[in-house]
Backbone as a ProteinNet text record, in pm:
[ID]
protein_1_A
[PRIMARY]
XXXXXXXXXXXXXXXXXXXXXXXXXXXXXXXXXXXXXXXXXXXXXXXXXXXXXXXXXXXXXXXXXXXXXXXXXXXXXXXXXXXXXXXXXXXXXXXXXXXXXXXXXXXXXXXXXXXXXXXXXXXXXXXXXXXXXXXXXXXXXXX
[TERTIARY]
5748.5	5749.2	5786.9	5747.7	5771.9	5904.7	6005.6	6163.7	6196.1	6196.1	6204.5	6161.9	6065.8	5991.8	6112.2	6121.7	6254.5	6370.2	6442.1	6561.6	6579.7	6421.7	6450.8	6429.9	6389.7	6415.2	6511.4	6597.8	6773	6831	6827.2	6896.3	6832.8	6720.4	6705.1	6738.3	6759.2	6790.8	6947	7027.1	7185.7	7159.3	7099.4	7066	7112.2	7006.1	7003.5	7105.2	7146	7249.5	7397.7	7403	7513	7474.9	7373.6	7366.7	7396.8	7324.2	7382.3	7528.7	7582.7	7742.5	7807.5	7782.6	7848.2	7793.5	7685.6	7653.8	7728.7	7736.7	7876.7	7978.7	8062	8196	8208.8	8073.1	8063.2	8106.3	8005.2	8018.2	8160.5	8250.1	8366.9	8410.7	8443.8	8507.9	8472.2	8351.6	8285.7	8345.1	8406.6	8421.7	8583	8638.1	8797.8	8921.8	8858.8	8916.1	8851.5	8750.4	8631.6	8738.3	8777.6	8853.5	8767.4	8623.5	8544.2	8382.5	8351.8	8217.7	8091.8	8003.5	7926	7930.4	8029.9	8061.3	8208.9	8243.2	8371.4	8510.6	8511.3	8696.6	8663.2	8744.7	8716.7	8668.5	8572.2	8504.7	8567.9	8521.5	8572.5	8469	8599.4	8554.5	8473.8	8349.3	8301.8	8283.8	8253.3	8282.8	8142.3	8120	7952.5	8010.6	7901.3	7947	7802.2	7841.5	7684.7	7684	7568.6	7538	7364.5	7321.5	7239.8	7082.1	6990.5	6859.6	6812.4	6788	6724.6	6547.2	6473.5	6336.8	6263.7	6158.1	6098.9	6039.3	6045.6	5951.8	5856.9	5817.1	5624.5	5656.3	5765.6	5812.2	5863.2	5947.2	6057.2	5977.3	5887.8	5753.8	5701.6	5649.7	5573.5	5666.7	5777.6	5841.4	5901.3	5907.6	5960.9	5827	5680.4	5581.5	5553.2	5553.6	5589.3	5696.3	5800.6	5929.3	6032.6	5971.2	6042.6	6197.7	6273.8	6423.2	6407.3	6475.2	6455.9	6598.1	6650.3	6746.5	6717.6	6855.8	6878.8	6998.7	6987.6	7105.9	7104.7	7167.2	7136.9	7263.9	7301.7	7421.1	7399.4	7488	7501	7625.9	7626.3	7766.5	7862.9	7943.5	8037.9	8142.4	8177.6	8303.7	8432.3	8526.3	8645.1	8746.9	8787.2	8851.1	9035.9	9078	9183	9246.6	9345.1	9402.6	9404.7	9361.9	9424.1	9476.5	9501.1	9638.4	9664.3	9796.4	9850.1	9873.2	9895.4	9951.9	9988.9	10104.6	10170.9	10104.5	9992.6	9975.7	9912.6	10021.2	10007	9862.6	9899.9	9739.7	9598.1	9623.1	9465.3	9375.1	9259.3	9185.1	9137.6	9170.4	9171.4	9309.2	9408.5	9554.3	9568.7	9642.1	9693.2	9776	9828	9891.5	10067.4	10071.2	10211.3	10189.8	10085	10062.7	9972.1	9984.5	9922.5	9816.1	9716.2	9593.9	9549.1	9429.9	9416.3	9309.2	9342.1	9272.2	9204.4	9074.1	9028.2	9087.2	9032.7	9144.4	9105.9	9041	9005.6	9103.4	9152.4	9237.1	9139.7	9171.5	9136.1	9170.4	9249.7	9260.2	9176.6	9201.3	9125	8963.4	8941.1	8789.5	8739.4	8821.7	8826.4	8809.5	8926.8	8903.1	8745.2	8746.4	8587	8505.8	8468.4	8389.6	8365.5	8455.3	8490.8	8439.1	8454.2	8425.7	8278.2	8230.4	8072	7992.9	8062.7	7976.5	7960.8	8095.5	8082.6	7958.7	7953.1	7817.5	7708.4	7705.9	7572.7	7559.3	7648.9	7615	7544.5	7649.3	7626.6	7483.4	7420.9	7316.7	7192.3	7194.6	7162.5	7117.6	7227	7260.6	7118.5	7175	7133.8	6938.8	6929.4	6784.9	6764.5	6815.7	6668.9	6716	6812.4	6804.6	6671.4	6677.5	6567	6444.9	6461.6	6310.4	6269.5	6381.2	6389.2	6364.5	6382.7	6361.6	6204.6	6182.7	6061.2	5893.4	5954.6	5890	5903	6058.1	6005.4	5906.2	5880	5803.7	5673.5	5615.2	5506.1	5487.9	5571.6	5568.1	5530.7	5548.1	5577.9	5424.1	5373	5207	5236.8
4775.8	4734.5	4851.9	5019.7	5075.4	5094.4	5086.2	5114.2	4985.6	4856.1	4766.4	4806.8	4871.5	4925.4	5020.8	5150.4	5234.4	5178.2	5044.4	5006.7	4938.7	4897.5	4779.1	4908.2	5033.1	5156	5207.6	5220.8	5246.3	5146.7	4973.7	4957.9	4963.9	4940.7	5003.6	5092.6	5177.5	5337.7	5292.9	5222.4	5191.8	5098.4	4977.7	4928.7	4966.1	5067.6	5138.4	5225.6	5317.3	5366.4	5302.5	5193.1	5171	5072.9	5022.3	4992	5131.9	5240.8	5344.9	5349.9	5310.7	5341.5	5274.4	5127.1	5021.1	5068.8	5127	5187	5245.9	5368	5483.3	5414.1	5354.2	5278.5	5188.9	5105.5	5059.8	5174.8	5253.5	5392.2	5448	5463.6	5493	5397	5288.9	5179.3	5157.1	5209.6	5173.8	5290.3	5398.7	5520.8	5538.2	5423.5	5482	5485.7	5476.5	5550.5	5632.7	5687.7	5789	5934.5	5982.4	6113.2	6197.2	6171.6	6307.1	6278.3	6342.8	6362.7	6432.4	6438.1	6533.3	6700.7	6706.1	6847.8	6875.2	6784.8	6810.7	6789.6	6741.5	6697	6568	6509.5	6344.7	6349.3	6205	6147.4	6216.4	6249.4	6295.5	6199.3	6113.4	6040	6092.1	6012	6040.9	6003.7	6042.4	5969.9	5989.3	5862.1	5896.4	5984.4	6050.6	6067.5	6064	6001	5985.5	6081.2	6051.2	6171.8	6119.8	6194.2	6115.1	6199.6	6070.2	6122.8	6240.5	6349.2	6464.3	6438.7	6486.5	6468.3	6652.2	6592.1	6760.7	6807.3	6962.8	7026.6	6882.6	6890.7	6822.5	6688.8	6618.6	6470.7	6502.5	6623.6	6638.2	6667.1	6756.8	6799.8	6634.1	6602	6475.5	6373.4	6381.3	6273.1	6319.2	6472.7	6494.9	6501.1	6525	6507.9	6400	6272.1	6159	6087.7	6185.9	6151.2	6020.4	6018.4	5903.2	5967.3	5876.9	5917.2	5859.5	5978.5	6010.8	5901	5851.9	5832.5	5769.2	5749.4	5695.7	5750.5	5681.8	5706.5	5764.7	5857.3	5938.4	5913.7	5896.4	5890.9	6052.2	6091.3	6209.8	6212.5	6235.9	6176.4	6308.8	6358.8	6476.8	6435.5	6509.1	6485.4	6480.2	6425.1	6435.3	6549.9	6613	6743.6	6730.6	6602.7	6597.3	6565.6	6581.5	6587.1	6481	6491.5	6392.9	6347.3	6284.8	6153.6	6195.3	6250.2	6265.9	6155.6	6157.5	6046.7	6114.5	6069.1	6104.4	5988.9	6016.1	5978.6	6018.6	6109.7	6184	6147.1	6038.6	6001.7	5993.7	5991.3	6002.3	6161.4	6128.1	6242.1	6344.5	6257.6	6409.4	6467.3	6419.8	6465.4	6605.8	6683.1	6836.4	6850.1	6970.7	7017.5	6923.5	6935.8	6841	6697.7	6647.7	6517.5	6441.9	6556.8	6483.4	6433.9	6351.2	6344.4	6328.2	6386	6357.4	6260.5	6194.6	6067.5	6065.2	5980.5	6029.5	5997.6	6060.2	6038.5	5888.8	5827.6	5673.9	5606.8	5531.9	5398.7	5328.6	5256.8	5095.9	5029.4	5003.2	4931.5	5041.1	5174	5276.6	5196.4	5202	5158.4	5047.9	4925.2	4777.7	4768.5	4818.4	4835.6	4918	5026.6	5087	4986.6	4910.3	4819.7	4704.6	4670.6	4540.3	4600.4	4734.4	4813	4818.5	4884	4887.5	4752	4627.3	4524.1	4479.7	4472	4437.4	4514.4	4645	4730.8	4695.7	4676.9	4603	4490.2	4406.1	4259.9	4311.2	4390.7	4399.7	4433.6	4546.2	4576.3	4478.5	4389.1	4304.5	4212.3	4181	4130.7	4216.8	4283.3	4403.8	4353.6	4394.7	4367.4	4262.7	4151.9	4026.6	3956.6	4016.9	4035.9	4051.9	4210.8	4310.8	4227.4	4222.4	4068.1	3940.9	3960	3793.3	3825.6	3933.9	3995.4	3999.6	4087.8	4107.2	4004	3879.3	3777.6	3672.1	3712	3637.7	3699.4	3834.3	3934.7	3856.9	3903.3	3855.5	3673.7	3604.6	3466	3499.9	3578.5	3567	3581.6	3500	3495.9	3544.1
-8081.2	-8220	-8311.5	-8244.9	-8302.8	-8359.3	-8245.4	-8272.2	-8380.1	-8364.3	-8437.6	-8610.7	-8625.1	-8767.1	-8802.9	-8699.5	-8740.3	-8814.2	-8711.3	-8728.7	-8929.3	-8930.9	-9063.7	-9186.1	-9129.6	-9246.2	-9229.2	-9109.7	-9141.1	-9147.6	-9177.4	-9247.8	-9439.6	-9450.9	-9594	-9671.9	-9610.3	-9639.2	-9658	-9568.6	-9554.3	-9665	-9693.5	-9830.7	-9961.5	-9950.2	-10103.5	-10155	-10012	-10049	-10086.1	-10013.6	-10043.4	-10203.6	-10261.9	-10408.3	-10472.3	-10440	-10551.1	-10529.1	-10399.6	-10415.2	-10524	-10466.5	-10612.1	-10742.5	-10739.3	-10912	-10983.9	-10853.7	-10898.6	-10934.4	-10854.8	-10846.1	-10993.4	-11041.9	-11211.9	-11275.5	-11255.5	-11362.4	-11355.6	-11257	-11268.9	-11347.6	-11378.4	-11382.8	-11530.8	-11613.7	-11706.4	-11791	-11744.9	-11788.3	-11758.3	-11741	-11670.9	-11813.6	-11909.1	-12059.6	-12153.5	-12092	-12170.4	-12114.1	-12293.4	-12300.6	-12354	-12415.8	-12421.9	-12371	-12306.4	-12207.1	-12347.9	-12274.8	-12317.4	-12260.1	-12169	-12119.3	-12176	-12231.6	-12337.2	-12275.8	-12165.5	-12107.1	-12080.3	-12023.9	-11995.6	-11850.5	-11880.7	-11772.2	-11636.8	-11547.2	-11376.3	-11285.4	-11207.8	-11152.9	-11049.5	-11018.8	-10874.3	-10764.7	-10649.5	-10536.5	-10472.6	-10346.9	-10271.1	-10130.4	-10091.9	-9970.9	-9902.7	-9787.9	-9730.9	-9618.5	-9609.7	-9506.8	-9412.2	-9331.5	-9224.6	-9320.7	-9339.4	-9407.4	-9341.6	-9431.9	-9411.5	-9446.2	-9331	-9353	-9313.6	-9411.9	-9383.1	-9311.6	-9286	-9160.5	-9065.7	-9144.7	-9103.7	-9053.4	-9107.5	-9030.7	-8948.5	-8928.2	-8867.7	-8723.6	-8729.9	-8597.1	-8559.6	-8673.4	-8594.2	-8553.8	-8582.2	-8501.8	-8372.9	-8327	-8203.2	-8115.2	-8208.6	-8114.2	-8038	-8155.4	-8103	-8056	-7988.1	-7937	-8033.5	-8140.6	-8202.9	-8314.4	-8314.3	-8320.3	-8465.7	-8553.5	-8703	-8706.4	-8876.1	-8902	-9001.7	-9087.3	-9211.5	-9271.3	-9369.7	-9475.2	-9616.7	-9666.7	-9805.2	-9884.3	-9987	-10059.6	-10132.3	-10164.7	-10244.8	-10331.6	-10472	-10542.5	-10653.7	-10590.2	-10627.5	-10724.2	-10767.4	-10870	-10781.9	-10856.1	-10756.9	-10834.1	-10777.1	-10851	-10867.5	-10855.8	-10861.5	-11037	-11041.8	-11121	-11288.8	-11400	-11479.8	-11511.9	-11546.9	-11620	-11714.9	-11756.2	-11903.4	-11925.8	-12080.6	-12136.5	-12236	-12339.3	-12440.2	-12561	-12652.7	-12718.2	-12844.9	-12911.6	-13059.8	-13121.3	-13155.3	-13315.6	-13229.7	-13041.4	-13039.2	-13078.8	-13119	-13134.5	-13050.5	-12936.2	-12806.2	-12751.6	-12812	-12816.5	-12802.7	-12759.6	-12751.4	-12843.1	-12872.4	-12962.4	-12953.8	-12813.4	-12767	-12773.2	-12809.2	-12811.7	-12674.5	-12601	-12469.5	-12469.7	-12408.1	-12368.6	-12290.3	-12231	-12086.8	-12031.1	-11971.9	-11882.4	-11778	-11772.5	-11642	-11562.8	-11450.5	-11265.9	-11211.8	-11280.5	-11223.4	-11221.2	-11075.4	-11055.9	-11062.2	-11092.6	-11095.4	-10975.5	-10921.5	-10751.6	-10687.4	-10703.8	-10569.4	-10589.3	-10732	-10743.5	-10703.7	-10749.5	-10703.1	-10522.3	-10399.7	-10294.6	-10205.1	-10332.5	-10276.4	-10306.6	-10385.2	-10459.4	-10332	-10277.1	-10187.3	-10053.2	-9997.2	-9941.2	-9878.5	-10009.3	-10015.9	-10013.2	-10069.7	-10062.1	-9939.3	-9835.1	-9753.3	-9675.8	-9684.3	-9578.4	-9660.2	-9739.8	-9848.3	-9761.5	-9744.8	-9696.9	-9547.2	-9445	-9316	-9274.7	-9363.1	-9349.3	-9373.3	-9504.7	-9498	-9379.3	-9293.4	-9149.3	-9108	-9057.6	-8950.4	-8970.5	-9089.6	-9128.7	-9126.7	-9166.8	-9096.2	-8980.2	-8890.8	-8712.5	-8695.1	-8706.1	-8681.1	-8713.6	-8860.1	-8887.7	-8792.8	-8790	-8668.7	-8530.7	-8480.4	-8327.1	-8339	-8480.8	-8464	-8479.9	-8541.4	-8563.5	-8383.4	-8313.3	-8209.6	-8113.9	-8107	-8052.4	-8043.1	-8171	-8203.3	-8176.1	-8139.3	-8144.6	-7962.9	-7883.6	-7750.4	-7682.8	-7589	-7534	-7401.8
[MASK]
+++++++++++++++++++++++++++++++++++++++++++++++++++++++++++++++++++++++++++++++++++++++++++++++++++++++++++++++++++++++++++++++++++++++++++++++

């Protein structure tokens, strides 16, 4: 029962992270004509990158004492450092001296495809977890 308990916290952990993904992916999308920030250039899109749950010292001991196999999922969310979008448009107020202005790096399809992306592992995990529920309810059904 124990491993069964593990499995329905990696897919939770795969859960959540992938909701903060679609969060991000709004927030790009919500921000994909924002030319001044509160750090003063325009919006920089960001991206998730996941990575495998990090647990501390003291879990990390008691779970090899108890031979039990750590895991999960962490999102972590970076800027993307690529390039802005000029645009040639004199009368805006974040315009350059040449008229330029600069745009955030957000596509719109790149975002739309991540979006479709993430729901789908949103959904899968979903899956995954009430398997796991369902394995674990016939368990307990078994005399």
């Amino acid at each position: 029962m124990g491993n069964l308990n593990r499995a329905m916290d990696i897919s939770v952990s795969a859960i959540n992270a992938e909701r903060l993904h679609m969060e991000l992916i709004s927030s790009n999308i919500a921000n994909i004509n924002t030319t001044r920030t509160l750090t003063g250039g325009p919006y920089r899109r960001r991206v998730a990158v996941f990575a495998e749950k990090t647990l501390s010292f003291a879990a990390e001991l008691a779970a090899a004492q108890q031979k039990l196999k750590t895991g999960g999922v962490e999102l972590d969310a970076v800027e993307d450092n690529s390039t802005f979008q000029k645009v040639y448009n004199p009368g805006h107020p974040d315009a350059d001296s040449f008229g330029f202005v600069n745009l955030p790096n957000v596509n719109l399809a790149t975002e739309m495809v991540d979006l479709v992306s993430a729901s789908k592992f949103y959904e899968a995990n979903i899956t995954v977890y009430n398997a796991t529920k369902k394995m674990m309810q016939d368990t307990l059904q078994i005399q």
